[in-house]
Structures are given as structure tokens and as C-alpha cells.
MIMARVO-510704 format. One record per residue (C-alpha): x, y, z; residue in three letters. Coordinates in steps of 0.05 Angstrom, whole numbers. Example, Ala and Ser with C-alpha at 12.3 -4.5 7.8 and 13.67 -1.06 7.14 Angstrom:
! MIMARVO-510704
{x = 246; y = -90; z = 156; residu = ala}
{x = 273; y = -21; z = 143; residu = ser}
//
This chain:
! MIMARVO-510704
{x = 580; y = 333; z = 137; residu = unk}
{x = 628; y = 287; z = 102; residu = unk}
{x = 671; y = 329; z = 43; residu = unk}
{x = 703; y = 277; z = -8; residu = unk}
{x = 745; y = 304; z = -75; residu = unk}
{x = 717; y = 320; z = -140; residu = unk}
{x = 752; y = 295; z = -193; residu = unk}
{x = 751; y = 291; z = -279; residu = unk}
{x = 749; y = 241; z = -319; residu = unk}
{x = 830; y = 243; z = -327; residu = unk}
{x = 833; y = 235; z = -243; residu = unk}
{x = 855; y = 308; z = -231; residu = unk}
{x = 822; y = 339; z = -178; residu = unk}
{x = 779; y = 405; z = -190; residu = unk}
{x = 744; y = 419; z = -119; residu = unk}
{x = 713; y = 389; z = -67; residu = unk}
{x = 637; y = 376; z = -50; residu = unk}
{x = 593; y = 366; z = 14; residu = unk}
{x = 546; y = 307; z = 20; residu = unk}
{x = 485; y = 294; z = 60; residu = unk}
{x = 501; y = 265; z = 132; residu = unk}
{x = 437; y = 235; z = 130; residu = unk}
{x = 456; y = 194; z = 64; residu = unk}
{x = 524; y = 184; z = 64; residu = unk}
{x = 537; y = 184; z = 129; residu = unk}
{x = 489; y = 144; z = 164; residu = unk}
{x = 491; y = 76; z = 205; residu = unk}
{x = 500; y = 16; z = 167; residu = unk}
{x = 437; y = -29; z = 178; residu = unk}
{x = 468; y = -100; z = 145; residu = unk}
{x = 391; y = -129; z = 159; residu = unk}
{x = 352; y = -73; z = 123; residu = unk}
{x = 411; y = -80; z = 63; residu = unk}
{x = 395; y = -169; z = 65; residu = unk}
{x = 316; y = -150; z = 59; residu = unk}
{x = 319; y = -108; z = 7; residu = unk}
{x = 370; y = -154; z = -45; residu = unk}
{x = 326; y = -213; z = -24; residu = unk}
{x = 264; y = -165; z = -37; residu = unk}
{x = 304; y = -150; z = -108; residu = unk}
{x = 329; y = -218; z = -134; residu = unk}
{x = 248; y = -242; z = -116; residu = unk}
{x = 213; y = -193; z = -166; residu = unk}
{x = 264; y = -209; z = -223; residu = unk}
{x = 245; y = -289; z = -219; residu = unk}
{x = 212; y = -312; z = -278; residu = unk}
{x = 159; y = -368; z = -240; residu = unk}
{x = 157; y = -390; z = -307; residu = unk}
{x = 173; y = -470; z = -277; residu = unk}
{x = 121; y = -517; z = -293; residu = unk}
{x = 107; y = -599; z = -286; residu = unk}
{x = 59; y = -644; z = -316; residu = unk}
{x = 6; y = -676; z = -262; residu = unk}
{x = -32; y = -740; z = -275; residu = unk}
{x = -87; y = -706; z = -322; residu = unk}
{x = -42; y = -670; z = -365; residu = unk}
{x = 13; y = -728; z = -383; residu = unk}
{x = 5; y = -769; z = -447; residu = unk}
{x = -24; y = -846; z = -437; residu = unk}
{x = -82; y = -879; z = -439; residu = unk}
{x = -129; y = -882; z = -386; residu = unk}
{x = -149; y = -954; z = -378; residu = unk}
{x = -141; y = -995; z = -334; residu = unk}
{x = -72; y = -1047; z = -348; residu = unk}
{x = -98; y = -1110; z = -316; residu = unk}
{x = -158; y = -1135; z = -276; residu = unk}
{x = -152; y = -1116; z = -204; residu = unk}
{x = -138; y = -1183; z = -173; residu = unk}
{x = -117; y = -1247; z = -190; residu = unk}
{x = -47; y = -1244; z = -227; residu = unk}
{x = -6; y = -1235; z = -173; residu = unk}
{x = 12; y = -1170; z = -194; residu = unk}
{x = 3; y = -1102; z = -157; residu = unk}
{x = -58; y = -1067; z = -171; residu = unk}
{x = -48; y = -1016; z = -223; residu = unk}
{x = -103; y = -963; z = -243; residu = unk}
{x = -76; y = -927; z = -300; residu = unk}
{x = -5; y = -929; z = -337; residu = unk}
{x = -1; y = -851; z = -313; residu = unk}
{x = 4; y = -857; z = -245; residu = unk}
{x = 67; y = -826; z = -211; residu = unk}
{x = 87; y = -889; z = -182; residu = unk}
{x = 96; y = -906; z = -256; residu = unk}
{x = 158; y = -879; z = -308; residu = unk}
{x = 130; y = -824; z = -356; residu = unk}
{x = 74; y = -822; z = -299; residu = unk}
{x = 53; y = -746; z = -272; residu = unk}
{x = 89; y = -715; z = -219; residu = unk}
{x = 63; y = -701; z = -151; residu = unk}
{x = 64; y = -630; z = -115; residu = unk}
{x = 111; y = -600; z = -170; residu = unk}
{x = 116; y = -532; z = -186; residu = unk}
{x = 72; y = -484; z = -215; residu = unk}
{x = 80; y = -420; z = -249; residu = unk}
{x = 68; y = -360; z = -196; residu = unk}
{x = 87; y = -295; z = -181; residu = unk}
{x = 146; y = -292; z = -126; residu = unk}
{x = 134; y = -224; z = -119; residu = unk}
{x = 122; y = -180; z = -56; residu = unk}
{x = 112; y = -109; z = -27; residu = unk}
{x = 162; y = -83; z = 17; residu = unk}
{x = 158; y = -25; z = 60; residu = unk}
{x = 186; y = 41; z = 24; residu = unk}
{x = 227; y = 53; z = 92; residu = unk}
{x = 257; y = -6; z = 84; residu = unk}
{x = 281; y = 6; z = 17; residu = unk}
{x = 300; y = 83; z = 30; residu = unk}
{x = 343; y = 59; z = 95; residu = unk}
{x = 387; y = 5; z = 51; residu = unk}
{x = 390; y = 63; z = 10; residu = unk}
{x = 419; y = 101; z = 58; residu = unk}
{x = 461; y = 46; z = 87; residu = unk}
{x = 496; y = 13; z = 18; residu = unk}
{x = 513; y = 93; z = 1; residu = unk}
{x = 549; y = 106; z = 78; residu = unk}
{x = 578; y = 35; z = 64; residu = unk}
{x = 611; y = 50; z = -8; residu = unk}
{x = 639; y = 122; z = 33; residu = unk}
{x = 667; y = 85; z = 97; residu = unk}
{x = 694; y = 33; z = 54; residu = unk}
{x = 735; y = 94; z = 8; residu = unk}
{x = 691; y = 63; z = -60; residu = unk}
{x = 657; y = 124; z = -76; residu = unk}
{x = 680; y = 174; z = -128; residu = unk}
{x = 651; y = 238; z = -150; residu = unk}
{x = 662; y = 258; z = -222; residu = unk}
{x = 653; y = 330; z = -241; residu = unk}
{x = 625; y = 314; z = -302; residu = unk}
{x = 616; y = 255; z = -357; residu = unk}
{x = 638; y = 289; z = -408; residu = unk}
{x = 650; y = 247; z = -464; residu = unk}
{x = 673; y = 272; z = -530; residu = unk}
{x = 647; y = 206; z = -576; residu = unk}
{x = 605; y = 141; z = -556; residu = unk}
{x = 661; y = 99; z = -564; residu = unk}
{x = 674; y = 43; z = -516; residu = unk}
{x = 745; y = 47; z = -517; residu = unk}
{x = 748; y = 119; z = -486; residu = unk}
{x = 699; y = 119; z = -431; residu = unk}
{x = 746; y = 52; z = -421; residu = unk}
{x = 810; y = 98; z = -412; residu = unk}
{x = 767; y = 149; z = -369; residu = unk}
{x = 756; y = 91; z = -330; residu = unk}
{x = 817; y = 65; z = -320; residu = unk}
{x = 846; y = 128; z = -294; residu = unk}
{x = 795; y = 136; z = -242; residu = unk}
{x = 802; y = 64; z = -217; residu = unk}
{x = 835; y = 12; z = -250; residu = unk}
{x = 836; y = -40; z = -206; residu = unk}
{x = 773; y = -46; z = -207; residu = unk}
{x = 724; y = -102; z = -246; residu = unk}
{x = 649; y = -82; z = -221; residu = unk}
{x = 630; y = -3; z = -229; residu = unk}
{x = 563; y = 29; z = -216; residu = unk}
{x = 566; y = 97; z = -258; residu = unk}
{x = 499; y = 145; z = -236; residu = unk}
{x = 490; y = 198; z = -281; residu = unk}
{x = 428; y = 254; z = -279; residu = unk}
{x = 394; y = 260; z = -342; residu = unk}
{x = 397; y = 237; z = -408; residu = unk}
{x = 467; y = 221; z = -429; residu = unk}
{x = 467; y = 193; z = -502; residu = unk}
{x = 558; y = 181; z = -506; residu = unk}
{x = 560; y = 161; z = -436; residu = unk}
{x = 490; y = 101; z = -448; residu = unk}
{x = 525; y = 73; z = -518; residu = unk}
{x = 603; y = 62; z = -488; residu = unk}
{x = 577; y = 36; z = -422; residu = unk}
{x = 536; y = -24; z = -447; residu = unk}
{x = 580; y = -61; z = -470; residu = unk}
{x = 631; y = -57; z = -417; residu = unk}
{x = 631; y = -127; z = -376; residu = unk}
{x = 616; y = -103; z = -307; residu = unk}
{x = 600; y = -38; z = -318; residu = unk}
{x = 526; y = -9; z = -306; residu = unk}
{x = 489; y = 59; z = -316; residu = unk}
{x = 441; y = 75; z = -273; residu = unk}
{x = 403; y = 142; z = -262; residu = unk}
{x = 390; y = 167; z = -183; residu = unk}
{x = 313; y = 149; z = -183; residu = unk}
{x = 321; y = 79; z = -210; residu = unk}
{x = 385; y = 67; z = -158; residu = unk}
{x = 371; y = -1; z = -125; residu = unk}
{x = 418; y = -23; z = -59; residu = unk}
{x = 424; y = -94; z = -91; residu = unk}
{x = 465; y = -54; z = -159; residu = unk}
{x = 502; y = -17; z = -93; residu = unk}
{x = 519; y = -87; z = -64; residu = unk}
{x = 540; y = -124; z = -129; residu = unk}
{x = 595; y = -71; z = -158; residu = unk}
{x = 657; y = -51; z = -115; residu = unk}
{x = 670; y = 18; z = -144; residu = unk}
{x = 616; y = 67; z = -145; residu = unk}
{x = 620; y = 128; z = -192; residu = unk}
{x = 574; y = 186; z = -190; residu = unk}
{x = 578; y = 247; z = -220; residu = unk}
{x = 571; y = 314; z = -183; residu = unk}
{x = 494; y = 326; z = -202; residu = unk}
{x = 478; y = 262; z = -175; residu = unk}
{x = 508; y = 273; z = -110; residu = unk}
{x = 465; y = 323; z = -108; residu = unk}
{x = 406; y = 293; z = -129; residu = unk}
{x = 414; y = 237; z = -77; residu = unk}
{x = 424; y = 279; z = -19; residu = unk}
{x = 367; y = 313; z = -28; residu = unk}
{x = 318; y = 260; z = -42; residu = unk}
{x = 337; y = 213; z = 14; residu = unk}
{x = 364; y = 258; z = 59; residu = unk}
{x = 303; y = 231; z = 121; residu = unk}
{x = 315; y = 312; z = 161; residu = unk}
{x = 303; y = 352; z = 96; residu = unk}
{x = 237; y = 402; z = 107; residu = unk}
{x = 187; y = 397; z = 61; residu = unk}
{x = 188; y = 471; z = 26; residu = unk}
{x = 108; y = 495; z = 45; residu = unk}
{x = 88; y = 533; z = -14; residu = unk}
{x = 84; y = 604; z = -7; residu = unk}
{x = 0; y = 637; z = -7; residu = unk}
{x = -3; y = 711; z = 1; residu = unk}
{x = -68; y = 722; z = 40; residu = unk}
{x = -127; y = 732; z = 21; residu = unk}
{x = -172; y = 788; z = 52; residu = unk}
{x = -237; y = 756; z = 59; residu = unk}
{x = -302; y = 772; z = 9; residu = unk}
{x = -348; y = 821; z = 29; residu = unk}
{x = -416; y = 790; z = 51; residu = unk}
{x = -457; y = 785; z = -11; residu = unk}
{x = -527; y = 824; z = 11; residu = unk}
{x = -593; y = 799; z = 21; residu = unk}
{x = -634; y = 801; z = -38; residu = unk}
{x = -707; y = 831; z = -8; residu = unk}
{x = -765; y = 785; z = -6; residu = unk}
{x = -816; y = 793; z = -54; residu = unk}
{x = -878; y = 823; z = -27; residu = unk}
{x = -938; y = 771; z = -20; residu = unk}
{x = -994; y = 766; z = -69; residu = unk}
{x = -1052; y = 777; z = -44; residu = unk}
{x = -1098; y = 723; z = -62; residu = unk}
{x = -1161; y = 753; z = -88; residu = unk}
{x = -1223; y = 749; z = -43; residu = unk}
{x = -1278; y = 691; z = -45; residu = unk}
{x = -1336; y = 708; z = -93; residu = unk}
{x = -1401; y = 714; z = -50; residu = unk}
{x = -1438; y = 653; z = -42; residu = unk}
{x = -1503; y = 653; z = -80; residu = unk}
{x = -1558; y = 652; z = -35; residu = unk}
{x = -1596; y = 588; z = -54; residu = unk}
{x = -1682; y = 585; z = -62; residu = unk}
{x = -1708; y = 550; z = -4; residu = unk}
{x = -1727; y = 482; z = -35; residu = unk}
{x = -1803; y = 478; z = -48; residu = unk}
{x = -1846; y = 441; z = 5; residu = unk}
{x = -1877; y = 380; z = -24; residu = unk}
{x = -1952; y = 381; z = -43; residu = unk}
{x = -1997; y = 349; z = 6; residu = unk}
{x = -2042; y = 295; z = -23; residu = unk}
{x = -2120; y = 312; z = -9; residu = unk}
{x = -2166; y = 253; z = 13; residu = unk}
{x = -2219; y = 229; z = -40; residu = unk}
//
């Protein structure tokens, strides 16, 4: 586990702290760290480029001159492409350059730009940014103590940080970034990296690829006790069929006498 100095903001050292192997120590993959600042530098393009075809340039529509007989090529409209002012073939249109890319991809050039600033001796771990006003011209001074030979500096901070956000932005090459909105592009472009100790921290423990998932903790349960059978309601009896009347034997017809 890789132990690097904690310093203030006036360079002193005050202790030491441990970092993740997993983070800060890993291999450095150069083709995972190329995917991911192409993968960057493609979702910030505008696609806001835009040409004019044949339909949508201004002229008229007519034809200049009959088709043959002049001894001039055949022309069918003054907006043709072949033409000056005409439309333009196959240009550009606005689009969306745009693409998903695998979160193991980004979390591994994570991994790999933050071994590479470590190897390289371009990390530093603040104990604190402490800053007593939002003036640019101290955090400037803190600066320049901790490193200042130095033009490009990525400064991580955890939380809200109202001092630290109004003297950074308007230092030329100078960025503040909080851990969960770290990109490995920001890693790549600035040479001096500058966390403070919470941050560390922070980033161990959220891309540290070995860390356990904590399961949370359920006392158990003894089971219900079976709910009993509610008893079945007794049948009704369905009262019993009324006698049949007994019907008069129909009455036999009269026989007719001879006259």
C-alpha cells in the first residue's frame, strides 16, 4: 500500500496517509487512458457545423439557356454545385458525436491516470484547503509553495468549498474538480495533481475494484405462526319440494249417438 506525505498549504509536512493499491497503485493501461480522452473530447463537440445543399441556397430556379444549340454546356439551374454560390455536395450536418462507453473502461483510466500522476512523483496530498478569504492572490501563494514550477494543476476537493471555488477560477491553468465528477482526460491535461486528504479517501474507496460490498445487517425473523382455519359454515339445507298436486284425470270425450 503506497504511503505518500501529507502536507499544508505552507508545504510543511503534518503526517503521512495510506492509499488504495488498487487506485493508486495499479498498472498503467495507456489504451484504456486514449479511449476514454477520445470518448471525452467527442461528447464536448458542438455538431453545430452546417452547409447549404442545392434546395436551400439562394437563386432562381430556371433554367439559364436552352439545352442545345449555343455551343455552351448544358446548364439546369444557376445553383448547381458545379456553379459559384451553387450548393455544396455531401457537406456536413449538425449531429450528435456522442457515444456510450463502457463504465469499466472509464473506471480503469481512472485507475491508471491516478497510478500514473503517483509513479510519475505529481501527486500531492493536502491536509486541508483551508483558506482564510476567497482571494485569488492567496490560494496563489498556497500554491506556489506547494509547487511552483508548475503551470497546469488539478485541485480535488470533497464538498462544498465556497474560498477555495472563487480564488481558483480565475487562475489560468488551474481547475477544481470534486472526486465524483473526476474525468482521466482533466488527469491527462494538468501536470500537478492536488488533492486534499478527504479526497484521497474518497477515491480509494469508490474505485478501489477489491472493496466488499458491506451486506446490510437483518436480525432474523422467527417465522409467523400459521394463521388457523376459519371453520366452514354448515350447509343450508334446502327446503323440501312441495308435493305435487295430483291432477283430475282429463274427462273422456262424449261419444256422438247415430240419428
Amino acid at each position: 500500500m503506497p504511503v505518500v506525505d501529507v502536507v499544508n498549504l505552507d508545504g510543511k509536512k503534518v503526517g503521512q496517509a495510506d492509499l488504495a493499491d488498487g487506485v493508486f497503485a495499479a498498472k498503467v493501461n495507456p489504451h484504456v487512458l486514449h479511449e476514454a480522452a477520445r470518448w471525452y473530447l467527442a461528447e464536448r463537440r458542438a455538431g453545430t457545423h452546417k452547409t447549404k445543399g442545392r434546395s436551400e441556397v439562394a437563386g432562381s430556379g430556371r433554367k439559364l439557356w436552352r439545352q442545345k444549340g449555343t455551343g455552351r454546356a448544358r446548364i439546369g439551374s444557376i445553383r448547381s454545385p458545379l456553379w459559384r454560390k451553387g450548393g455544396t455536395v455531401h457537406g456536413p450536418k449538425p449531429r450528435d458525436y456522442g457515444y456510450r462507453l463502457p463504465r469499466k473502461i472509464l473506471l480503469g483510466a481512472l485507475r491508471s491516470a491516478l497510478s500514473a500522476k503517483l509513479a510519475e512523483e505529481k501527486l500531492t496530498v493536502v491536509d486541508a484547503w483551508k483558506l482564510e478569504s476567497h482571494k485569488t492572490k492567496a490560494l496563489r501563494q498556497a500554491l506556489m509553495k506547494l509547487d511552483g514550477g508548475t503551470r497546469t494543476m488539478l485541485l480535488v476537493e470533497m464538498g462544498a468549498n465556497r474560498n477555495l471555488e472563487l480564488a481558483s477560477r480565475n487562475l489560468e491553468g488551474v481547475k477544481l474538480v470534486q472526486p465524483r465528477l473526476l474525468e482521466p482526460y482533466d488527469l491527462l491535461r494538468h501536470d500537478r495533481l492536488i488533492v486534499s486528504k478527504d479526497a484521497a479517501a474518497k477515491l480509494g474507496s469508490s474505485l478501489d475494484p477489491e472493496r466488499a460490498a458491506a451486506a446490510p445487517l437483518v436480525e432474523t425473523i422467527a417465522p409467523a405462526p400459521p394463521v388457523p382455519k376459519a371453520a366452514k359454515p354448515a350447509p343450508k339445507k334446502s327446503p323440501k319440494p312441495a308435493a305435487a298436486k295430483a291432477k283430475k284425470p282429463a274427462k273422456a270425450p262424449k261419444a256422438r249417438g247415430k240419428d
